[in-house]
Backbone bond lengths (Angstrom), bond angles and torsions (degrees), N, CA, C in turn:
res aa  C-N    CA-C-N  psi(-1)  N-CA   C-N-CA  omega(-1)  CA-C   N-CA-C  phi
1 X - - - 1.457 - - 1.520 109.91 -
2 X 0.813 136.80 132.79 2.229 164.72 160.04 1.665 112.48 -82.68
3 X 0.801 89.85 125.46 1.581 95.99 157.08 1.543 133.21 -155.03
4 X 0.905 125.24 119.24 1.819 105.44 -173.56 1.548 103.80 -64.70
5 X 1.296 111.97 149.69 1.964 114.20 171.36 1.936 79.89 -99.47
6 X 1.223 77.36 141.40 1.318 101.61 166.01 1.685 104.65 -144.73
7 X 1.662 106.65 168.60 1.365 106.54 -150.22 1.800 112.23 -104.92
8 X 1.640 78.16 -6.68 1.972 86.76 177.54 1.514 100.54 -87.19
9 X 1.535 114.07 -43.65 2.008 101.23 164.19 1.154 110.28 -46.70
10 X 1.234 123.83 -50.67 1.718 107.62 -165.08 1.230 121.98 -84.11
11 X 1.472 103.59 9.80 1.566 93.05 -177.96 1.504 100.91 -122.57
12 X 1.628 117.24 0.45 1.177 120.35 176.54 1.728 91.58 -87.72
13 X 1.577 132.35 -22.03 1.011 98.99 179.89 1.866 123.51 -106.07
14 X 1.549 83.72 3.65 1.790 108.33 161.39 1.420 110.41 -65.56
15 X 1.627 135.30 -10.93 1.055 116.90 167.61 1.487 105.93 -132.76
16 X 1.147 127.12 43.56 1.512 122.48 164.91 2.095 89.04 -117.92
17 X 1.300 101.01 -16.11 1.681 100.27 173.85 1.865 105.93 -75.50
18 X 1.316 100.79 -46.16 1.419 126.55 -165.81 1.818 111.61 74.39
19 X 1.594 80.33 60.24 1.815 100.57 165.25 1.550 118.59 -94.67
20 X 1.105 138.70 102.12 1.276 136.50 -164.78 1.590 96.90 -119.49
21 X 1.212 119.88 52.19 1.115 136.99 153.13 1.190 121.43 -42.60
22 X 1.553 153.74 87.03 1.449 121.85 -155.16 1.506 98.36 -96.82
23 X 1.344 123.81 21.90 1.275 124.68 157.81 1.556 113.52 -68.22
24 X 0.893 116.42 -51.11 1.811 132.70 -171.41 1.622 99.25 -79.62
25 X 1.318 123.19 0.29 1.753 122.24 -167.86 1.397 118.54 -146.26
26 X 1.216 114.18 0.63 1.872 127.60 -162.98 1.754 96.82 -142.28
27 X 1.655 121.97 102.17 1.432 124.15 161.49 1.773 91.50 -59.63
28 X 0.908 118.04 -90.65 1.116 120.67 -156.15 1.825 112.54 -34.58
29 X 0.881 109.21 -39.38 1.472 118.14 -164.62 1.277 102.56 -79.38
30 X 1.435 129.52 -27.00 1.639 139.85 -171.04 1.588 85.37 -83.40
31 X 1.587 128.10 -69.15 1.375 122.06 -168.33 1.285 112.65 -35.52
32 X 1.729 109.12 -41.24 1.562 104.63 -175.73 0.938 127.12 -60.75
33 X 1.837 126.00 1.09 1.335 130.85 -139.15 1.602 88.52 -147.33
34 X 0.860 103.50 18.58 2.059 117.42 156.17 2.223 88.95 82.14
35 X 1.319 111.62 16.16 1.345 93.73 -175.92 1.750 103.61 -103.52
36 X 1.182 139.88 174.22 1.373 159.91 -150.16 1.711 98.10 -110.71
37 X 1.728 118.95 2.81 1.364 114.73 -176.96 1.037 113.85 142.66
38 X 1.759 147.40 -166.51 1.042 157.36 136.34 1.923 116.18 -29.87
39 X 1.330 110.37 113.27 1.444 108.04 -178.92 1.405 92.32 -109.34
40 X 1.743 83.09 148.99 2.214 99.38 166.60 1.419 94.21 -60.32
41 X 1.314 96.97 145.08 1.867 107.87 139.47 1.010 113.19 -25.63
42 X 1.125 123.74 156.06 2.114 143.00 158.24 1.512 101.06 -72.42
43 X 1.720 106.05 -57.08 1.664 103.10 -173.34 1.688 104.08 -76.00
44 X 1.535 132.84 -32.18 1.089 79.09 174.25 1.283 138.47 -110.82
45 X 1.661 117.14 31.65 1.212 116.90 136.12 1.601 129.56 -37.91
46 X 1.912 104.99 -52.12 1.286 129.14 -169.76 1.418 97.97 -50.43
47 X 1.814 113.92 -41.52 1.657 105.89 -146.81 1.686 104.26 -74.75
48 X 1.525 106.26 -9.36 1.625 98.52 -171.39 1.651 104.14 -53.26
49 X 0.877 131.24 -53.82 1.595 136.17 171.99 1.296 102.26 -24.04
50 X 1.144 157.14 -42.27 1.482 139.77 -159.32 1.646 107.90 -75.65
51 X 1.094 139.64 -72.10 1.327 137.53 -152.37 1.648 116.42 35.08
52 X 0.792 123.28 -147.77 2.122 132.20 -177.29 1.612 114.09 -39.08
53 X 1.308 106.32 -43.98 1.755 128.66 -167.99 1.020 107.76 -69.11
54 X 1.377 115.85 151.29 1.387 123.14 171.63 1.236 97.87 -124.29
55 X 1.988 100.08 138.10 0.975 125.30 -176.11 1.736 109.47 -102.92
56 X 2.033 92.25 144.32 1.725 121.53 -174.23 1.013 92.51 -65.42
57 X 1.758 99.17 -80.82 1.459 123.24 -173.26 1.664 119.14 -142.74
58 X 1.396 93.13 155.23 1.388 96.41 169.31 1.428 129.70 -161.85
59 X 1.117 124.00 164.81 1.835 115.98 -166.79 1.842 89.37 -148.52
60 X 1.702 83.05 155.53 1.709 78.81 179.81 1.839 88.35 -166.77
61 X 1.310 105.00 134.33 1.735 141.90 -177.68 1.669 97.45 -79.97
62 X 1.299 138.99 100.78 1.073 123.76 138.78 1.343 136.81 -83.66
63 X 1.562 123.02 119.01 1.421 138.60 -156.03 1.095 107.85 -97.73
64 X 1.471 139.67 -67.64 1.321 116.65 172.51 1.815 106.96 -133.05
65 X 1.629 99.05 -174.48 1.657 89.94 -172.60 1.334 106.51 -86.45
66 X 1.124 126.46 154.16 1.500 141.39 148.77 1.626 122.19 -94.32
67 X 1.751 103.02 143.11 1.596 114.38 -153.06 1.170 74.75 -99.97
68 X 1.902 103.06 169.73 1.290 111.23 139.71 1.652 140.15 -54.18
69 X 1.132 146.03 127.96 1.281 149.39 169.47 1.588 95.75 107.71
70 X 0.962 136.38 -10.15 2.076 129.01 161.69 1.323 99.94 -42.62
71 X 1.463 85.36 135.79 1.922 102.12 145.87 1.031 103.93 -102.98
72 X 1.505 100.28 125.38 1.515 132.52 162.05 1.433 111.13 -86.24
73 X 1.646 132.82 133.24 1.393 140.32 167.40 1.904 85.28 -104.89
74 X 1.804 89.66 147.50 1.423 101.30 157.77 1.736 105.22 -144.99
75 X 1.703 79.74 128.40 1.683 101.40 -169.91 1.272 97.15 -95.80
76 X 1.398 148.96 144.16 1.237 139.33 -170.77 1.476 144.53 24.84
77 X 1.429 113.55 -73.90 1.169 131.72 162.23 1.433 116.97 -144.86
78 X 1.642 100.64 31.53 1.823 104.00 178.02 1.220 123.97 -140.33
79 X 1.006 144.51 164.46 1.334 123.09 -142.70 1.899 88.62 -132.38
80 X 1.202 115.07 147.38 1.755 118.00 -170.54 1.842 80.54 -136.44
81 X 1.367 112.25 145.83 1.779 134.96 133.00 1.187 103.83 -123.73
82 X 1.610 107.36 107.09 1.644 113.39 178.73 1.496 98.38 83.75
83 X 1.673 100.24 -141.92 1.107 123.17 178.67 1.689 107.85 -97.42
84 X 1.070 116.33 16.10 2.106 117.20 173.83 1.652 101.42 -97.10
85 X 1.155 105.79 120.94 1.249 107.42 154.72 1.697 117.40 -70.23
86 X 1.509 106.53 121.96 1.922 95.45 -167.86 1.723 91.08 -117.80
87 X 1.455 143.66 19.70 1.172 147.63 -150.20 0.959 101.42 163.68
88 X 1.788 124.12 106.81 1.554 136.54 166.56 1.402 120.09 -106.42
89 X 1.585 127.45 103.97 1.643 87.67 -140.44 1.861 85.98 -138.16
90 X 1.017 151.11 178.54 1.536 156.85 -127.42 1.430 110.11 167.57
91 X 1.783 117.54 106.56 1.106 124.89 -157.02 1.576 109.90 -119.86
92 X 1.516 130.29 113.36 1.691 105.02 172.15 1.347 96.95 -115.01
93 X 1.045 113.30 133.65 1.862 121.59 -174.91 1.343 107.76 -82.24
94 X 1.383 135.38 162.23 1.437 121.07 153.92 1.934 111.72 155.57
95 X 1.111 113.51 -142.51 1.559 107.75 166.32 1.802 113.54 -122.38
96 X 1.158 120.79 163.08 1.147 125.92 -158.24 1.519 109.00 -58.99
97 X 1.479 124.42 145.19 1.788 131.75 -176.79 1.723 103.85 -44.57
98 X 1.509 121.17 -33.40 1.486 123.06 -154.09 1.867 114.86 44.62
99 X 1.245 99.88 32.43 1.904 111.64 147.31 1.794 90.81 -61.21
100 X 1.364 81.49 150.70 1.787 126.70 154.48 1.390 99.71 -111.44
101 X 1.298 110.14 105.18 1.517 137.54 147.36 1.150 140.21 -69.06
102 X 1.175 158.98 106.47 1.545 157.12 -178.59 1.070 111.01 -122.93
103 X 1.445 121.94 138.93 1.572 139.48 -173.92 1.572 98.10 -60.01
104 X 1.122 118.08 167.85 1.805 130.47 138.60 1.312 119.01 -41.79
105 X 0.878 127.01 112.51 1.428 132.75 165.21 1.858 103.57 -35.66
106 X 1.841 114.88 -46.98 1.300 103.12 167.62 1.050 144.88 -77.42
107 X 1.057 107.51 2.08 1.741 125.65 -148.32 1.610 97.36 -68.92
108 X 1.498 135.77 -27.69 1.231 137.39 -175.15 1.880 116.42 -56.95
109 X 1.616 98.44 -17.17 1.632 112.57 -163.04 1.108 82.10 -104.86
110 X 1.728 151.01 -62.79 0.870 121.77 -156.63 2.217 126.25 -119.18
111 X 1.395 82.14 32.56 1.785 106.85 -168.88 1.710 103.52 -91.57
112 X 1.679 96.82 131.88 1.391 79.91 144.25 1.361 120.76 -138.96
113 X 1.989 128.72 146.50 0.641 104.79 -121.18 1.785 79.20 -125.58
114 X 1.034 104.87 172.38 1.646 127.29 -166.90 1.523 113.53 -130.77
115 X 1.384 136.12 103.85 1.234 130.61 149.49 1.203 119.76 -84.63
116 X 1.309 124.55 132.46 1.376 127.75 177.73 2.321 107.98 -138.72
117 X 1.314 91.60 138.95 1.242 115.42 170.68 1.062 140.38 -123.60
118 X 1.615 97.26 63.16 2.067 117.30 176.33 1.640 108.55 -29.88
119 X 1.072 120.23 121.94 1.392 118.63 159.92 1.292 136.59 -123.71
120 X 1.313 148.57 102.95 1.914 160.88 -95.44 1.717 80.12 -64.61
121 X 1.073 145.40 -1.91 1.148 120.23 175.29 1.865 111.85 -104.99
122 X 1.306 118.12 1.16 1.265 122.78 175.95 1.459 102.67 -101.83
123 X 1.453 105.28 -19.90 1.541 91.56 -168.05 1.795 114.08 -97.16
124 X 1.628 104.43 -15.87 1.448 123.10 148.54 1.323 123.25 -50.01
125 X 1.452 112.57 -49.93 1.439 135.13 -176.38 1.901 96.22 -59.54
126 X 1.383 115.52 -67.13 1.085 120.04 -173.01 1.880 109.88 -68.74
127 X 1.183 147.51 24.52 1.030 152.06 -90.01 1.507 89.15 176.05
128 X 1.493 111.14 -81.13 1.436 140.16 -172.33 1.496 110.01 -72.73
129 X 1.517 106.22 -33.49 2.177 99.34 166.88 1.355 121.21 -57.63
130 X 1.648 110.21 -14.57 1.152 115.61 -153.91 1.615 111.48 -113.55
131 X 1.486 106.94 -9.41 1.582 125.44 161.68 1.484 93.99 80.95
132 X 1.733 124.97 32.74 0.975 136.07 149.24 1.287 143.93 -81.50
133 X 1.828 142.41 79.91 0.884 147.96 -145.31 1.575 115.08 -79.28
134 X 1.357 104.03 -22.04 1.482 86.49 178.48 1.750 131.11 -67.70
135 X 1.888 95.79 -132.79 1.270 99.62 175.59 1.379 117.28 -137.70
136 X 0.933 137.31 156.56 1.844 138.09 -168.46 1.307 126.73 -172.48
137 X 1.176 112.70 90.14 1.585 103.92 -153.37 2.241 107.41 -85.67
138 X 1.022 85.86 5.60 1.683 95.07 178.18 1.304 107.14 -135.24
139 X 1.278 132.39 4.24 2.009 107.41 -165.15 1.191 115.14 -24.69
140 X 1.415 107.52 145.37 1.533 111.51 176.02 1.631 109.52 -93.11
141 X 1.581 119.65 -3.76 1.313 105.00 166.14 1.767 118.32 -84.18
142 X 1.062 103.13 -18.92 1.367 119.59 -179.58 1.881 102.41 -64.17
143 X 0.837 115.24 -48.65 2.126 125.40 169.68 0.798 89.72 -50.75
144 X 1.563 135.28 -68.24 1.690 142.23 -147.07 1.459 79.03 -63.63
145 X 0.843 138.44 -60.68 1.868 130.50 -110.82 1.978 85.47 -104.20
146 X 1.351 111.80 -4.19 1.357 110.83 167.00 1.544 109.67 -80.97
147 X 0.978 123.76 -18.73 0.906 113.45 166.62 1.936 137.83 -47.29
148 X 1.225 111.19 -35.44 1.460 142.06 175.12 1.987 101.53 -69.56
149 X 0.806 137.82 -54.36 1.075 126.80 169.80 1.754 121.43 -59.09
150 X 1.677 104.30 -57.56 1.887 107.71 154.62 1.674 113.67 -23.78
151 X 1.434 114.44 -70.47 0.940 116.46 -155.31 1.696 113.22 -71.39
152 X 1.203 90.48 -26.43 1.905 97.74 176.92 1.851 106.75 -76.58
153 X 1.255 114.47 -23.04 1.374 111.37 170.33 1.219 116.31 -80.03
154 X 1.451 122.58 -15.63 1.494 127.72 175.60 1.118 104.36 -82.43
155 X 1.155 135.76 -17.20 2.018 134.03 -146.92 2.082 91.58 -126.01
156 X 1.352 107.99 -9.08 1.194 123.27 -176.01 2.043 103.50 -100.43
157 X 1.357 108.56 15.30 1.257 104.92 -178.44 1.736 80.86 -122.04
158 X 1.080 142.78 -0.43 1.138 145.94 170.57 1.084 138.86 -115.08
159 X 1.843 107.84 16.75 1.725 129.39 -165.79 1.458 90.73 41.85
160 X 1.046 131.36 76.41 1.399 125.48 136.04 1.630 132.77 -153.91
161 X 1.004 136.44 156.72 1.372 112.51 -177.59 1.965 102.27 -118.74
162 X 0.936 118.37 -149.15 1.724 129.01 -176.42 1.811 134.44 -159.91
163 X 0.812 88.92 169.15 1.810 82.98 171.28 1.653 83.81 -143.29
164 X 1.562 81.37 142.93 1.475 111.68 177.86 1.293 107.58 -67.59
165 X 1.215 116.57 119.56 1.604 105.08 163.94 1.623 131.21 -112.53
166 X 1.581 100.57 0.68 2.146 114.54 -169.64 1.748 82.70 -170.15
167 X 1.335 112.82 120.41 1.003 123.86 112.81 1.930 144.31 -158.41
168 X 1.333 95.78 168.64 1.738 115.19 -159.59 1.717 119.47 -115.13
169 X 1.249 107.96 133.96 1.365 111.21 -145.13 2.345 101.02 -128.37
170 X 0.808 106.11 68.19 2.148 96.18 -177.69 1.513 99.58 -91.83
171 X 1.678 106.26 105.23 1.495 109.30 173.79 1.592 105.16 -72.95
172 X 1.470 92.80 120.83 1.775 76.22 177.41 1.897 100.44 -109.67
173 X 1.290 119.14 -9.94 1.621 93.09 176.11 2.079 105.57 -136.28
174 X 0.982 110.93 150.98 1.443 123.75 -176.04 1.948 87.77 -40.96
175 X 2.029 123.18 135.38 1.060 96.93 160.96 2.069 112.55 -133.62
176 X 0.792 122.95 -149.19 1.426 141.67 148.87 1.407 130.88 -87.08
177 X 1.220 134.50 111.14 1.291 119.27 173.77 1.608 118.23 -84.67
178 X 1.392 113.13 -12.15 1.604 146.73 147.68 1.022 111.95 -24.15
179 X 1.712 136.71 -33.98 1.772 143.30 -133.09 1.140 86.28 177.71
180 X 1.444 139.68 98.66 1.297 119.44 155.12 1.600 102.80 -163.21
181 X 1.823 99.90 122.37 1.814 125.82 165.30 1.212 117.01 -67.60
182 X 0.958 137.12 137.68 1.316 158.07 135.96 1.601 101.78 -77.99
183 X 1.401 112.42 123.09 1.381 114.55 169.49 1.984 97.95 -134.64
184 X 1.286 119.39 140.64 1.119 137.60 -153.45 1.500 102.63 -132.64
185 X 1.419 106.22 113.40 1.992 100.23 169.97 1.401 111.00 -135.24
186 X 1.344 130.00 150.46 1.489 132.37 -147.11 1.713 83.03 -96.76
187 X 1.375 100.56 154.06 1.275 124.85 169.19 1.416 108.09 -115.07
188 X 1.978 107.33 -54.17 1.531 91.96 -178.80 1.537 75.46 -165.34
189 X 1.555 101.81 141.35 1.627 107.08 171.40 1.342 96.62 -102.05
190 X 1.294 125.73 153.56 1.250 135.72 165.20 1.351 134.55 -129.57
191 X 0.954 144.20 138.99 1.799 124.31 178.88 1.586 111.29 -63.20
192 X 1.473 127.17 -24.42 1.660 135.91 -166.54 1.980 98.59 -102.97
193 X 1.629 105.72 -48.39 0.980 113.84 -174.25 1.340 129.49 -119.67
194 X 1.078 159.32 -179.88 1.603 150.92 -178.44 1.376 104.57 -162.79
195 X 1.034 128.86 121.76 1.772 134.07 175.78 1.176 115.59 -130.74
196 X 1.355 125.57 135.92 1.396 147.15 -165.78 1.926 114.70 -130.09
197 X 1.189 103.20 143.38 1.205 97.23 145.94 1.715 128.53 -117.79
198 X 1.173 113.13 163.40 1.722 100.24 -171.71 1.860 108.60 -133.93
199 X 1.298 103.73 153.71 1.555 106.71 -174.14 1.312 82.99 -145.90
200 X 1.296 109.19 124.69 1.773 143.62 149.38 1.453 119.20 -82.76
201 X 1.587 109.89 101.06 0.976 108.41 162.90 1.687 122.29 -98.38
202 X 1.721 113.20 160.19 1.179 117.10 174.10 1.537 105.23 -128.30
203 X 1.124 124.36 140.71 1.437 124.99 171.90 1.295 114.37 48.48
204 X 1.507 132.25 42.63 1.900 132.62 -153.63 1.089 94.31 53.95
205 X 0.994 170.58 -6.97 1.437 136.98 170.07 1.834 136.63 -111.08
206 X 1.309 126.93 123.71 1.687 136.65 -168.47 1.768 82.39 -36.19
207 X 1.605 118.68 121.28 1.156 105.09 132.88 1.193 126.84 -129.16
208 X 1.269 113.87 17.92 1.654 118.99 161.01 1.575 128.24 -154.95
209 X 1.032 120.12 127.21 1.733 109.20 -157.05 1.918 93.36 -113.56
210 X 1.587 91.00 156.55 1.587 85.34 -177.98 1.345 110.21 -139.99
211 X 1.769 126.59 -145.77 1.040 113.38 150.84 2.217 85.11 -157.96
212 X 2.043 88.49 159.07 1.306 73.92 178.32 1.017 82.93 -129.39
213 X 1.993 126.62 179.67 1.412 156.31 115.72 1.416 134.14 -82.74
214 X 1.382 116.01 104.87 1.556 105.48 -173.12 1.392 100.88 -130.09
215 X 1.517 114.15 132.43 1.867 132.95 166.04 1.568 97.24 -74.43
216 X 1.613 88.71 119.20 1.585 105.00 170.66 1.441 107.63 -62.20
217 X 1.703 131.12 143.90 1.016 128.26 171.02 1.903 105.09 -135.38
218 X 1.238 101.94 124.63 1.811 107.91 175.81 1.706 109.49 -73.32
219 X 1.250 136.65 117.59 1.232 118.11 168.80 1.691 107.34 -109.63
């Protein structure tokens, strides 16, 4: 499969996520930030992988950025321009683990937390960046891919924003995209690297736990 990234998909699906990344939306502001322009998302490169299936789990390596007007090849679950791998990504299809999940007992001291309320027209919207015609009233890359906005509101209590560089997604219970937390807890901040772990809740309850990697960026 081919596709050109172009920058009105990704930013039509930068705001049915509500990623205001101004990395993915600002030439000027990305140059300032040692990049060549406006880069796609990581996830939604990542989200091309979904189509009909529902996804267990999944994790995905982003290697380098992609401009507007690239052709992108996707070989399985990885994404090639040319000969660069720019998306390394690991797919198990199926229905949710049915784990019982529970937060950290600490996570309240050091979380931050995200309500969000997808509504059939964001998730169409996000749907349509992706030159996907059907229908899906939950994708599970669409949860994952909330993740990227969370994490920029966390890195946004620290004047800073990021580029995604790893992330990992194990749905463990059926959820809502209607009701759904993002809860965020530090593993290790770094000046090179930043690591998180993440718990998605739906309706009070863990239904998908993850882990992220994000490169601090000063703009």
């Amino acid at each position: 499969m081919e596709f050109v990234a172009r920058k009105d998909d990704w930013i039509k699906y930068a705001d049915s996520v509500r990623d205001n990344n101004p990395i993915h939306r600002d030439d000027a502001l990305a140059r300032g930030a040692g990049l060549e322009g406006a880069i796609a998302p990581g996830m939604w490169l990542a989200s091309h992988v979904q189509g009909n299936s529902k996804i267990k789990k999944a994790e995905f390596s982003f290697k380098k950025p992609v401009y507007d007007g690239e052709t992108i090849k996707r070989n399985s679950y990885s994404f090639r321009r040319g000969d660069e791998v720019v998306c390394k990504g690991d797919v198990i299809f199926g229905e949710p683990t049915n784990q019982i999940v529970f937060l950290p007992e600490d996570i309240v001291k050091i979380a931050y937390f995200q309500d969000f309320l997808a509504s059939e027209k964001d998730v169409m919207n996000y749907l349509n960046s992706l030159g996907f015609d059907g229908e899906r009233a939950n994708p599970e890359m669409y949860l994952m891919s909330l993740s990227a906005p969370t994490l920029l509101g966390y890195a946004e209590l620290n004047g800073l924003v990021g580029i995604h560089a790893y992330q990992s997604m194990e749905v463990c219970r059926p959820f809502d995209l209607g009701n759904v937390t993002v809860n965020v807890e530090e593993e290790k901040i770094g000046k090179r690297m930043c690591k998180f772990n993440l718990y998605w809740e739906s309706r009070g309850e863990v239904v998908a736990t993850g882990k992220s990697k994000v490169l601090p960026v000063s703009i």
